[in-house]
TORKEDO-837919 format. One record per residue (C-alpha): residue number from 0; residue in three letters; x, y, z. Coordinates in Angstrom, 1 decimal. Example, Ala and Ser with C-alpha at 12.3 -4.5 7.8 and 13.67 -1.06 7.14 Angstrom:
% residues 2
+-----+------+--------+--------+--------+
: seq : type :      u :      v :      w :
+-----+------+--------+--------+--------+
:   0 :  ALA :   12.3 :   -4.5 :    7.8 :
:   1 :  SER :   13.7 :   -1.1 :    7.1 :
+-----+------+--------+--------+--------+
% end
This chain:
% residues 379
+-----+------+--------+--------+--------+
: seq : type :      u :      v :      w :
+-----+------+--------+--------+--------+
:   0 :  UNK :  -78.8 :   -7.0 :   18.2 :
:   1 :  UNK :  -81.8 :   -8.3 :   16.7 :
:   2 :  UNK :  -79.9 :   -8.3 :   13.3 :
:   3 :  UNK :  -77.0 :  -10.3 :   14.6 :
:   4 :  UNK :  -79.5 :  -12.6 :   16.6 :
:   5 :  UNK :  -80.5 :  -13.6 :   12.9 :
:   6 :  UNK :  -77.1 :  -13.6 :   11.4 :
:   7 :  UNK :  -77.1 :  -16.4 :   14.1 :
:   8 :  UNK :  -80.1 :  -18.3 :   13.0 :
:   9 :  UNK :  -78.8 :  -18.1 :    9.2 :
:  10 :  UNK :  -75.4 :  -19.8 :   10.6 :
:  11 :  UNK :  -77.5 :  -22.8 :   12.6 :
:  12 :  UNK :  -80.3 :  -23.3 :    9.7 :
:  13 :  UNK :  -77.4 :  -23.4 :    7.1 :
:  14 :  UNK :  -75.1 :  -25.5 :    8.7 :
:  15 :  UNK :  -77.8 :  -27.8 :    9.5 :
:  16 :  UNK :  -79.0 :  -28.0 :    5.9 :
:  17 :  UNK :  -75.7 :  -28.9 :    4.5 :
:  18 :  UNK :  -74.8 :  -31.3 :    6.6 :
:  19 :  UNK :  -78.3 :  -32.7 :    6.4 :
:  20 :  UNK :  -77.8 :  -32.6 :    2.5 :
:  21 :  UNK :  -73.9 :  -34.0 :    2.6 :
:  22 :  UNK :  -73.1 :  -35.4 :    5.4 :
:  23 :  UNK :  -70.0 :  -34.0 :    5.2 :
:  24 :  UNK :  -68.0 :  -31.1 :    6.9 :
:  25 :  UNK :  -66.5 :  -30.1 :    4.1 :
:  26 :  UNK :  -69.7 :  -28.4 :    2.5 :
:  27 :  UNK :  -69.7 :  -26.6 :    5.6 :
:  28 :  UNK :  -66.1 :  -25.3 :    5.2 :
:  29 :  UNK :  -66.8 :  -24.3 :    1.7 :
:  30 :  UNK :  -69.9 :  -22.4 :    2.4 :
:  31 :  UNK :  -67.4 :  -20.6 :    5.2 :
:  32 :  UNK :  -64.8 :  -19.7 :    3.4 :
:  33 :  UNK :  -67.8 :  -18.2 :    0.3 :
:  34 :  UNK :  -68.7 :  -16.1 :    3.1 :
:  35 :  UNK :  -65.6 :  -15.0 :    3.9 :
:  36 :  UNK :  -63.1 :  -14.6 :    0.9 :
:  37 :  UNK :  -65.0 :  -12.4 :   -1.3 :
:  38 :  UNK :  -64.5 :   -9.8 :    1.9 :
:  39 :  UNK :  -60.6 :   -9.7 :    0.8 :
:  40 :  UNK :  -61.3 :   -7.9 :   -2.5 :
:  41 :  UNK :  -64.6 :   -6.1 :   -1.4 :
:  42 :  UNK :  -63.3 :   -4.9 :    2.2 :
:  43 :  UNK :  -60.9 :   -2.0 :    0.7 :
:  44 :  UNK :  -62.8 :   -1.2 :   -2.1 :
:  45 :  UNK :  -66.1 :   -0.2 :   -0.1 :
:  46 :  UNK :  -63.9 :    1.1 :    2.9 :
:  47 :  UNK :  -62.6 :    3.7 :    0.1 :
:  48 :  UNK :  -66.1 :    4.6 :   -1.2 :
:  49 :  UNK :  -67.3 :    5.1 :    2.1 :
:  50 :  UNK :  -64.4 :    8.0 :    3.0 :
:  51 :  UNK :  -66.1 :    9.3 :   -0.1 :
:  52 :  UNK :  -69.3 :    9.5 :    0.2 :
:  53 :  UNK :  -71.8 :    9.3 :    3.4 :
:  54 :  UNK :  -72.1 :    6.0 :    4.9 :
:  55 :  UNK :  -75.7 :    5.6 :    5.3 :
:  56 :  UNK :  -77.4 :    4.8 :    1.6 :
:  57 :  UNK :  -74.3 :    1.8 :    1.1 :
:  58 :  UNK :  -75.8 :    0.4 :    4.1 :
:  59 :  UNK :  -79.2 :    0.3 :    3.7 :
:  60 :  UNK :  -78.6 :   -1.1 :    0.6 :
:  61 :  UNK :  -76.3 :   -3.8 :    1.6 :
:  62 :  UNK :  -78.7 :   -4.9 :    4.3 :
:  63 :  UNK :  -81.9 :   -5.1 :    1.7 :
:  64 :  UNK :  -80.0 :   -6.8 :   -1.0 :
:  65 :  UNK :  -78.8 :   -9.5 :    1.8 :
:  66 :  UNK :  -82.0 :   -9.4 :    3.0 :
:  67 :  UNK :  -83.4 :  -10.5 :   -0.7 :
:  68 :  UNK :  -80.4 :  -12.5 :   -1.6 :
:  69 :  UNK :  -80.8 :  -14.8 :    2.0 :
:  70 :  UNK :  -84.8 :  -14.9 :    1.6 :
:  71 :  UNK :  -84.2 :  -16.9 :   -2.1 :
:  72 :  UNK :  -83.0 :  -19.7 :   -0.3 :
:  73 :  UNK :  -85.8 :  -21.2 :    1.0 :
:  74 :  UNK :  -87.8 :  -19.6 :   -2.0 :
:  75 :  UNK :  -85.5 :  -21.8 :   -4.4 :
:  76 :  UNK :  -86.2 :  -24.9 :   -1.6 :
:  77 :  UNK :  -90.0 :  -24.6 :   -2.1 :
:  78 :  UNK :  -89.1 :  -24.9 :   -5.7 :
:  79 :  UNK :  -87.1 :  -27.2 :   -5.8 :
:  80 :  UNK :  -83.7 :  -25.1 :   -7.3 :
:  81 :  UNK :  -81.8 :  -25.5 :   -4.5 :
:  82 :  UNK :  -78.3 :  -27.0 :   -5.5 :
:  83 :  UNK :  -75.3 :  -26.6 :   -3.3 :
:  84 :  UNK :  -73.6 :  -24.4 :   -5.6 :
:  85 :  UNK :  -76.6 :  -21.9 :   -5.0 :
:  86 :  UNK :  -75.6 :  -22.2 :   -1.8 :
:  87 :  UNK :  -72.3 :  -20.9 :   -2.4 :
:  88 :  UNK :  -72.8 :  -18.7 :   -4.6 :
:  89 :  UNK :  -75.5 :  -16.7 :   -2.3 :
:  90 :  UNK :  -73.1 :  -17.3 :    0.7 :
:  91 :  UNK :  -69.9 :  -15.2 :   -1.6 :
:  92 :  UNK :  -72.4 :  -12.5 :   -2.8 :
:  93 :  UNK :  -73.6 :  -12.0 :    1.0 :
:  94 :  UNK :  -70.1 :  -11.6 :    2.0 :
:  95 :  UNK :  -68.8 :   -9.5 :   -0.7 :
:  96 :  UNK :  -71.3 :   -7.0 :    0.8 :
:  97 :  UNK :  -71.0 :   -7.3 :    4.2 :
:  98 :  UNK :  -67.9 :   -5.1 :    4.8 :
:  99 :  UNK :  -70.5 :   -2.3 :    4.2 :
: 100 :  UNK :  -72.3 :   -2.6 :    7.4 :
: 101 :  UNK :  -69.4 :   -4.1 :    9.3 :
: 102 :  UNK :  -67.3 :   -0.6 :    8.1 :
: 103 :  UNK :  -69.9 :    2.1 :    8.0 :
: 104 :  UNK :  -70.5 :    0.9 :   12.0 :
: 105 :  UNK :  -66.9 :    1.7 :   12.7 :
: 106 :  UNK :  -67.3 :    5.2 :   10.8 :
: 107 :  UNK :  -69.6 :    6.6 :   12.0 :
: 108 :  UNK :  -69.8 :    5.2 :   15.7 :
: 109 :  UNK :  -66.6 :    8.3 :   16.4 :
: 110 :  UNK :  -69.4 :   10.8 :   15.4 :
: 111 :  UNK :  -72.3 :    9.6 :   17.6 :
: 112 :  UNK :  -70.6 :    9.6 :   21.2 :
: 113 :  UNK :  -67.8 :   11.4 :   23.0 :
: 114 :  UNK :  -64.0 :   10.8 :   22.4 :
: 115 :  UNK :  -63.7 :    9.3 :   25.8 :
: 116 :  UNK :  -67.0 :    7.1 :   25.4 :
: 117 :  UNK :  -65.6 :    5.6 :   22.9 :
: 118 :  UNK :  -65.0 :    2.2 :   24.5 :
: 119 :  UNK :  -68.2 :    1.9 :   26.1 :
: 120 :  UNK :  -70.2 :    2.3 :   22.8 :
: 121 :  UNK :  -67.7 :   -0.5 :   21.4 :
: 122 :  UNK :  -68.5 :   -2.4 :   24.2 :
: 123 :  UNK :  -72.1 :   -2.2 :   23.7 :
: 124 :  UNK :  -71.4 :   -3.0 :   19.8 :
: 125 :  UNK :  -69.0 :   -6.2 :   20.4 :
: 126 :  UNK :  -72.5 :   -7.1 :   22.9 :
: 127 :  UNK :  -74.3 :   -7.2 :   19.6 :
: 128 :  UNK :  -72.3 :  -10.0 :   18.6 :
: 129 :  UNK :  -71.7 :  -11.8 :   21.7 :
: 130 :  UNK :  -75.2 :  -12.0 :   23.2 :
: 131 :  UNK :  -76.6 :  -13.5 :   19.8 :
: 132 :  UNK :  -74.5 :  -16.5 :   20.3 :
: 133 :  UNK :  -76.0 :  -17.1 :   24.2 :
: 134 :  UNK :  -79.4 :  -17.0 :   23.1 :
: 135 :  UNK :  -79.5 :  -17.8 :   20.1 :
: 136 :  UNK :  -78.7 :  -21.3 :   19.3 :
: 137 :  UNK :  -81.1 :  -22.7 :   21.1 :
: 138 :  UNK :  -83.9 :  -20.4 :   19.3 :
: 139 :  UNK :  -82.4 :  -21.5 :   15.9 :
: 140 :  UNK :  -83.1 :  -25.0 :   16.9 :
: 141 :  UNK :  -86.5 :  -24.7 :   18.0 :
: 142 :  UNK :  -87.0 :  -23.0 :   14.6 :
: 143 :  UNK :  -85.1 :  -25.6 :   12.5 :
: 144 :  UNK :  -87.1 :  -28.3 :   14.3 :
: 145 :  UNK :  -90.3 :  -26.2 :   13.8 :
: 146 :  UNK :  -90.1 :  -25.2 :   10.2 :
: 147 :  UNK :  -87.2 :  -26.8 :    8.6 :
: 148 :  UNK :  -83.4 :  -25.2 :    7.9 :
: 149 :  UNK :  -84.2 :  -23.2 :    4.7 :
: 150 :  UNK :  -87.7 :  -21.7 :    6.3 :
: 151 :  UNK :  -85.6 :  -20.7 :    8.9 :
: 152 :  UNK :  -83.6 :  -18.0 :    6.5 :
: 153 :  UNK :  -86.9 :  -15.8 :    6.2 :
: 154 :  UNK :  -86.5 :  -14.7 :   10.3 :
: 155 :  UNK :  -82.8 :  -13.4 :    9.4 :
: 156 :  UNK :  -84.0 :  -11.7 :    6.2 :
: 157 :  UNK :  -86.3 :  -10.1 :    8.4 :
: 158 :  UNK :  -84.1 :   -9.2 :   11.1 :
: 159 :  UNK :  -81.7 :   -7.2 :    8.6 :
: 160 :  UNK :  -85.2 :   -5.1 :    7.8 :
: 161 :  UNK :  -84.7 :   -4.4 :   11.5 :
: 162 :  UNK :  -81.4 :   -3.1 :   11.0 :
: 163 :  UNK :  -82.1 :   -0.9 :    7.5 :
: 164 :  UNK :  -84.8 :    0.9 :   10.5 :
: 165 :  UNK :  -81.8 :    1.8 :   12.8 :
: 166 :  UNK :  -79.4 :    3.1 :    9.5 :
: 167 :  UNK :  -82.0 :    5.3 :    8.7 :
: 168 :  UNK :  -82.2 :    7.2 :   11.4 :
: 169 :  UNK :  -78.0 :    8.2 :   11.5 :
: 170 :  UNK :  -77.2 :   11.6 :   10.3 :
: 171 :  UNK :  -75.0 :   12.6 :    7.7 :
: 172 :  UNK :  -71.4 :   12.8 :    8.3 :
: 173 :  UNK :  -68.6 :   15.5 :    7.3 :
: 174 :  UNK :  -67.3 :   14.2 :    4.3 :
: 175 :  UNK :  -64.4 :   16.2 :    2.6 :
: 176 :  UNK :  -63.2 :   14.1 :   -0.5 :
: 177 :  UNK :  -60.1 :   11.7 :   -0.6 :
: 178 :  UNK :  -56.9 :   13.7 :    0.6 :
: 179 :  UNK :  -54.0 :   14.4 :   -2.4 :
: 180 :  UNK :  -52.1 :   12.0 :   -0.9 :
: 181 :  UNK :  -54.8 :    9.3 :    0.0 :
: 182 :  UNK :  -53.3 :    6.1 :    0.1 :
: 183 :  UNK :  -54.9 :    3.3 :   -2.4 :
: 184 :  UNK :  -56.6 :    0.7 :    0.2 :
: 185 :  UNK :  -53.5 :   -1.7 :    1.3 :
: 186 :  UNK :  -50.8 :    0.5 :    1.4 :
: 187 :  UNK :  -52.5 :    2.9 :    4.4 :
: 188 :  UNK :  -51.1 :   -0.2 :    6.5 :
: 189 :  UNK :  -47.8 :    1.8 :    5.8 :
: 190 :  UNK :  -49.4 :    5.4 :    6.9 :
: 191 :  UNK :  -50.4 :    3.6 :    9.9 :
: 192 :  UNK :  -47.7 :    1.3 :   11.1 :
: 193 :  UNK :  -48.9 :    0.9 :   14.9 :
: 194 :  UNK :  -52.3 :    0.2 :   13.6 :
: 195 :  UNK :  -50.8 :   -2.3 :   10.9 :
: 196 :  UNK :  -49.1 :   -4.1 :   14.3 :
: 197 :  UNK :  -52.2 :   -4.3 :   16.1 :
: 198 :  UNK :  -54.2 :   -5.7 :   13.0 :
: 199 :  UNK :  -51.7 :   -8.2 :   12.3 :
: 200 :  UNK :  -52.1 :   -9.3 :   16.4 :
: 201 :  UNK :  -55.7 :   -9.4 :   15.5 :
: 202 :  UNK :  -54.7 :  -12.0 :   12.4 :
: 203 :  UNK :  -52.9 :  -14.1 :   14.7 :
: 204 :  UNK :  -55.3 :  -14.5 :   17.4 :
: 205 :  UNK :  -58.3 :  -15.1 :   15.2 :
: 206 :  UNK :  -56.4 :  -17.5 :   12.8 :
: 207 :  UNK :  -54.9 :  -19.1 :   15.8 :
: 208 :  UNK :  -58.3 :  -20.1 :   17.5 :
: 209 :  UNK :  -59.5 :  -21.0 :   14.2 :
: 210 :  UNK :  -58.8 :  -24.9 :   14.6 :
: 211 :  UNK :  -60.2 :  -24.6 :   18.0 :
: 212 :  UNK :  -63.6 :  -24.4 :   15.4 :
: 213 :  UNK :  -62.7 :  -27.8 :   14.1 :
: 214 :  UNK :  -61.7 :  -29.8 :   16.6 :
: 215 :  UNK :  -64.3 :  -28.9 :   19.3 :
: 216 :  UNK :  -67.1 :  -31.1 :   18.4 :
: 217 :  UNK :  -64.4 :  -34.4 :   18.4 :
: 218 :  UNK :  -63.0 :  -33.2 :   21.4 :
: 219 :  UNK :  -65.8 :  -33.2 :   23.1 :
: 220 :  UNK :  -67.4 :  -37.2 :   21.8 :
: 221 :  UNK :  -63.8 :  -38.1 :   22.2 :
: 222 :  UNK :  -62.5 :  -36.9 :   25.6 :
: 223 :  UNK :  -65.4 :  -35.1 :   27.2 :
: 224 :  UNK :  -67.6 :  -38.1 :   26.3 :
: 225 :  UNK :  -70.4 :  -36.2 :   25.8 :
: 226 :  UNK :  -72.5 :  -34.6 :   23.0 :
: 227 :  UNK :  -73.7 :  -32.1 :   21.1 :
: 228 :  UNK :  -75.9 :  -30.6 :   24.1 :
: 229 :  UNK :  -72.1 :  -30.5 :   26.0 :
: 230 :  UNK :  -70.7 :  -28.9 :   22.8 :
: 231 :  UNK :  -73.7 :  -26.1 :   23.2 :
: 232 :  UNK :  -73.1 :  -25.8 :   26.7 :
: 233 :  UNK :  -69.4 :  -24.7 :   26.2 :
: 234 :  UNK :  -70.5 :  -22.0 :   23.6 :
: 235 :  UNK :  -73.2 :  -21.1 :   25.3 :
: 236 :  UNK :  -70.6 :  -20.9 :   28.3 :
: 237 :  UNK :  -67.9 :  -18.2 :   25.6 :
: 238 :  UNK :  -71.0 :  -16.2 :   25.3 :
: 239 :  UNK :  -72.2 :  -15.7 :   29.2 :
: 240 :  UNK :  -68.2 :  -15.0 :   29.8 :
: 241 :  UNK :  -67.6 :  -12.2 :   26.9 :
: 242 :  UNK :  -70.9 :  -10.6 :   27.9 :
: 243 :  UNK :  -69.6 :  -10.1 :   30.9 :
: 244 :  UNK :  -66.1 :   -9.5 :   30.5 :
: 245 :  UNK :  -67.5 :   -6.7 :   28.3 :
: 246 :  UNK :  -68.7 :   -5.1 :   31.6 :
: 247 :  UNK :  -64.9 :   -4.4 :   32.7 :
: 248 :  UNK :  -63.9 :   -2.2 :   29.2 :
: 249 :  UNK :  -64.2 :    0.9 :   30.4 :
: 250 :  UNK :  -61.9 :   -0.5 :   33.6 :
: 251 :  UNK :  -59.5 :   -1.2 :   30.7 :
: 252 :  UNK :  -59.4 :    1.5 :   28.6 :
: 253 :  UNK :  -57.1 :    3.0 :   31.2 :
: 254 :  UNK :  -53.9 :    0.7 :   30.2 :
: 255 :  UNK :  -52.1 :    0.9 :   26.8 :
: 256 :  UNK :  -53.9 :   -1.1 :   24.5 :
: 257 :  UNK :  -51.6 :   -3.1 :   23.0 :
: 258 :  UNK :  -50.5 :   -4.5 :   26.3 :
: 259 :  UNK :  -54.2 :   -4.9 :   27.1 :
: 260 :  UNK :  -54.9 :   -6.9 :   23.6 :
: 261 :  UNK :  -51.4 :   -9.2 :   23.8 :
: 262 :  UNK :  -52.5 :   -9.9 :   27.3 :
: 263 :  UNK :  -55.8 :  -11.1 :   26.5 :
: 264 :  UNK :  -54.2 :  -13.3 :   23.4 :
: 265 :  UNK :  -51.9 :  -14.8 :   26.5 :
: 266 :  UNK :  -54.4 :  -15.3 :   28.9 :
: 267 :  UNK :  -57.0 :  -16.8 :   26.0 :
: 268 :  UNK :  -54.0 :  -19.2 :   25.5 :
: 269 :  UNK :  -53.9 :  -20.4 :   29.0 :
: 270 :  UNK :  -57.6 :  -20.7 :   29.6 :
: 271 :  UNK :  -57.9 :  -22.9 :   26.2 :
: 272 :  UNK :  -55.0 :  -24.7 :   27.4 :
: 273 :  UNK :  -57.2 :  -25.5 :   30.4 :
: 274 :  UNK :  -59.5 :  -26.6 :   28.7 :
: 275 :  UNK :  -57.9 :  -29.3 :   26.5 :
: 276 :  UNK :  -56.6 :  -30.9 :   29.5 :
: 277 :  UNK :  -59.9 :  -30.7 :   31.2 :
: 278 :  UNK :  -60.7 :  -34.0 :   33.1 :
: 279 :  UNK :  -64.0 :  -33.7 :   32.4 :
: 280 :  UNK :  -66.4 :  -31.6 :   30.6 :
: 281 :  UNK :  -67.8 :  -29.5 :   33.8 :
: 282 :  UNK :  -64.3 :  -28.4 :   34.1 :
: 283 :  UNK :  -64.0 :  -27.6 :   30.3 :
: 284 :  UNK :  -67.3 :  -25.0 :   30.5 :
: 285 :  UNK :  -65.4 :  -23.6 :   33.9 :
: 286 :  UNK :  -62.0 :  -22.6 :   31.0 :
: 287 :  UNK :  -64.2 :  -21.7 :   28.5 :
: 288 :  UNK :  -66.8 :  -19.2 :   30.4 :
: 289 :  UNK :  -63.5 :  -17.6 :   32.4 :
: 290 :  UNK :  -61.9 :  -17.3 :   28.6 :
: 291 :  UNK :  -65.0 :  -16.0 :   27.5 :
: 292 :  UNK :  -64.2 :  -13.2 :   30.5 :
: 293 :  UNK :  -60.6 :  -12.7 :   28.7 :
: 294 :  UNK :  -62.4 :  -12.2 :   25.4 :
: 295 :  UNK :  -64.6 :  -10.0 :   26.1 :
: 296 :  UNK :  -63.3 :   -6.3 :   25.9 :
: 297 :  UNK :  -61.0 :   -7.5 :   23.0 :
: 298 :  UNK :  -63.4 :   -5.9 :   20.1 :
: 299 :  UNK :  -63.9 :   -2.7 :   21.5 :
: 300 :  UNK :  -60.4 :   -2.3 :   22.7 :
: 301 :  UNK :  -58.9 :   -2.9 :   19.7 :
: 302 :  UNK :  -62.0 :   -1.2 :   17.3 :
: 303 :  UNK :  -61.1 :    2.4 :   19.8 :
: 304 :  UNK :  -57.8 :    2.5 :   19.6 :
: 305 :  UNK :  -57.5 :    2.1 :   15.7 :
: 306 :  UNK :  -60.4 :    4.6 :   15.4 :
: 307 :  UNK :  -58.2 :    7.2 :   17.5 :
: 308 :  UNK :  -55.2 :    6.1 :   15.8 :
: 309 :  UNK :  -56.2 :    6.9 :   12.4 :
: 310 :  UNK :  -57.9 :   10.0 :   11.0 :
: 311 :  UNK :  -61.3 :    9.8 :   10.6 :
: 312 :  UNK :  -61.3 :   11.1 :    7.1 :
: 313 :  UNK :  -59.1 :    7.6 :    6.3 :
: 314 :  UNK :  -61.5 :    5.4 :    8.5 :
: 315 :  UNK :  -63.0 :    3.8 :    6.5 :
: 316 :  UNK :  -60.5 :    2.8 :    4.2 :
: 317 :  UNK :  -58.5 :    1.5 :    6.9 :
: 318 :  UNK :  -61.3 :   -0.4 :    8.0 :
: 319 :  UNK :  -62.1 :   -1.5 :    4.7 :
: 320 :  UNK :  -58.6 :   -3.2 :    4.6 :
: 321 :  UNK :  -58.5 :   -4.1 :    8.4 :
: 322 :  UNK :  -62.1 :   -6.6 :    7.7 :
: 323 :  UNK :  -60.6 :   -7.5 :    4.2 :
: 324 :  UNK :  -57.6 :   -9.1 :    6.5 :
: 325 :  UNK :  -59.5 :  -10.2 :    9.5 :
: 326 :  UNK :  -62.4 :  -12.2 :    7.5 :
: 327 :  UNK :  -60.7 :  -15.0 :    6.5 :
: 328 :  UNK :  -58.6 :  -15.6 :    9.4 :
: 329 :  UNK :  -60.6 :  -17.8 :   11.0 :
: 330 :  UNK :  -62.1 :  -20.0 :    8.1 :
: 331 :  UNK :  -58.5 :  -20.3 :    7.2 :
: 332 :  UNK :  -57.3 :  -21.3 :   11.0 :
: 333 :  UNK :  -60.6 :  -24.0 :   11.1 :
: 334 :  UNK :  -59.1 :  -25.5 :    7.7 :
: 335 :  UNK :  -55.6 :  -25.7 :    8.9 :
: 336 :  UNK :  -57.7 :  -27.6 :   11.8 :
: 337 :  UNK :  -59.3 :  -29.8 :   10.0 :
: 338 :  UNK :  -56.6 :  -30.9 :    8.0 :
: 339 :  UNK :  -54.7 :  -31.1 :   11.1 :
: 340 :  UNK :  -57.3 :  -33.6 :   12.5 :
: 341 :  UNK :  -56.4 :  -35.9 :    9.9 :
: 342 :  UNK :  -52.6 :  -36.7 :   11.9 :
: 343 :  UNK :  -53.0 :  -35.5 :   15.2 :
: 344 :  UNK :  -56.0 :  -35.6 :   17.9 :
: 345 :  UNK :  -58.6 :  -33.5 :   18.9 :
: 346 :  UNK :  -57.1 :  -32.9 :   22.0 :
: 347 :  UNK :  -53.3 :  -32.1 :   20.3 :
: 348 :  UNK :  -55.3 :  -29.3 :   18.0 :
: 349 :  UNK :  -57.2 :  -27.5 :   21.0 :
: 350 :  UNK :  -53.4 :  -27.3 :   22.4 :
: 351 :  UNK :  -51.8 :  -26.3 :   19.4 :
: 352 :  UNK :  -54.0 :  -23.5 :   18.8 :
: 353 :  UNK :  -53.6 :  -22.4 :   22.7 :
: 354 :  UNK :  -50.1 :  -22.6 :   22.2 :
: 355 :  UNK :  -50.4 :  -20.1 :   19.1 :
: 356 :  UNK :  -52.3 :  -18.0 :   21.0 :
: 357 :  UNK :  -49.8 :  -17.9 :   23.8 :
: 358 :  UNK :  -47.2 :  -17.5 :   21.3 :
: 359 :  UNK :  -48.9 :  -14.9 :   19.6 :
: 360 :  UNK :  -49.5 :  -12.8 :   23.2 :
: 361 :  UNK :  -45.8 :  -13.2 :   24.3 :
: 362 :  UNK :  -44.7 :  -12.1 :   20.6 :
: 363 :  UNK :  -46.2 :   -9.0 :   20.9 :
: 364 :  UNK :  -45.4 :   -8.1 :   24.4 :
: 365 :  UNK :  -41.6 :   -7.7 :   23.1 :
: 366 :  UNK :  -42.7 :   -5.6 :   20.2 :
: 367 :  UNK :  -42.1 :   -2.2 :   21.3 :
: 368 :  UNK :  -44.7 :   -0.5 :   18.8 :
: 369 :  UNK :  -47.4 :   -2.6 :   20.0 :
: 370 :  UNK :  -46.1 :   -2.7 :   24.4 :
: 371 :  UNK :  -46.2 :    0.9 :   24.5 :
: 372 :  UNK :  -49.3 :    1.5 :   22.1 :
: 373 :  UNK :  -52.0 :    3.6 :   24.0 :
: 374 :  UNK :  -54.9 :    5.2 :   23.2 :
: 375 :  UNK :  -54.1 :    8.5 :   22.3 :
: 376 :  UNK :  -54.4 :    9.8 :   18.6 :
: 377 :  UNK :  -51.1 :    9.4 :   17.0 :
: 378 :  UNK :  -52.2 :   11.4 :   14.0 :
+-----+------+--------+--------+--------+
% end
């Protein structure tokens, strides 16, 4: 929590610095998609090392060489070495190495509670994420205005010292070695072909809500007339929903989860479509906190059900894979947004990528793999 409370202060301070140095949105994309891509070739090669070897020592050290890699920023500020393609280049190194942490969690979360708990500790994890983005805006502001973007950085390189405390208290795991007939990273998407359908639903909803990234802050100056305080108040409106939402996964975990996941695609789709035709922007914060309920339970849903579907001993080379996929998705969907913003309006792009995500839910209801995918192991 505290960690991803500063992973939140790191994504305020350095969007604010860039656009503060640019003017521009595209520095902001770029910096994105450095955190992102690297993840594609790093995500199944640290997923295989961590079937290999015991999960702990990979993820202290990714978290203390992000924690020194994000603390040179406003080092190089105070000296005056701070070009954007530092920037970048910090931004690709921190996400080539966060598949560690992101992976290891997934491993070794199946060792730490009961097989049938296993949604409620997801739960709690995918809270991690959420509650950060309620509270912690408005922090990163207060900090920005206080001390300036860059300063800001040295509060998440602390945080992540936070998190190297919790790692080192997790016990070691059994480890047995690859398998004869491991698969090499991408084709255990072929071992596991349920699992493949559910990550590929996971694609499509994240890469579909992508532009929603984009257009948001025109939609809202343009039809909401209002500003960047209404913007925060329909994030801030996401986060309140998914925390609670969360509440109702263990109420969940009782229906096939692939039903449950295309549902929540289709019902996401709806509430964003809401949400573009909003009349107003009181309205808008209404569709947004009641999609924030649909979203809620949708990490630890889907996180359960592939760590039941696939053996542990492969976990986290699936994993691996699964973030490599998943990491980009939505950089890629905000691109297609912005570039879509050039021809069409705000409003047009909020509804396109509802009607992908209704698309996308009504898709995988006719697939029978993924209709009649539950939660029991199919290893």
């Amino acid at each position: 929590m505290i960690s991803g409370l500063g992973d939140t202060f790191t994504w305020m301070a350095l969007t604010w610095y860039l656009v503060e140095r640019t003017h521009s949105g595209a520095a902001v994309g770029t910096m994105l998609l450095c955190f992102s891509l690297p993840t594609v070739i790093t995500g199944g090669l640290i997923g295989k090392w961590l079937d290999r070897r015991q999960p702990r020592p990979l993820m202290i050290a990714d978290n203390l060489a992000r924690a020194l890699l994000i603390g040179l920023i406003p080092l190089f500020d105070k000296l005056g070495w701070l070009p954007l393609t530092t920037v970048y280049i910090i931004s690709a190194l921190m996400g080539a190495l966060s598949p560690a942490t992101r992976v290891g969690t997934r491993l070794l979360t199946p060792y730490l509670v009961p097989d049938e708990d296993l949604e409620s500790a997801n739960g709690a994890l995918a809270l991690t994420e959420q509650l950060p983005g309620v509270i912690g805006p408005a922090l990163a502001g207060v900090a920005i205005a206080a001390w300036g973007a860059p300063q800001t950085l040295i509060l998440d390189a602390i945080s992540f010292l936070a998190l190297i405390a919790a790692i080192a208290t997790m016990p070691n795991i059994p480890r047995e070695g690859p398998k004869e007939d491991a698969p090499k990273s991408w084709t255990i998407l072929r071992r596991y072909p349920t699992a493949a359908l559910v990550t590929v639903l996971s694609f499509v909803f994240f890469f579909a809500y992508g532009p929603t990234e984009a257009a948001l802050p025109l939609f809202v100056k343009e039809f909401l007339h209002s500003n960047a305080a209404g913007m925060g108040m329909l994030w801030s409106a996401v986060g309140v929903g998914s925390a609670l939402g969360s509440l109702g996964i263990a109420w969940l975990a009782r229906y096939p989860a692939g039903r449950t996941m295309a549902g929540i695609s289709l019902l996401w789709g709806l509430c964003q479509t809401a949400t573009a035709f909003a009349p107003s922007l009181p309205y808008a914060i209404a569709a947004f906190f009641f999609g924030g309920i649909i979203w809620g339970p949708y990490l630890a849903i889907e996180t359960s059900f592939l760590q039941r579907t696939v053996d542990k001993s492969e976990h986290g080379t699936f994993f691996g894979v699964h973030t490599a996929l998943l990491a980009p998705s939505m950089p890629l969907g905000a691109a297609l947004g912005g570039a879509l913003l050039l021809k069409i309006s705000s409003q047009q792009v909020l509804f396109g990528a509802a009607l992908a995500c209704l698309l996308g839910g009504i898709a995988a209801l006719c697939i029978p793999g993924l209709r009649k995918a539950d939660p029991e192991r199919e290893y």
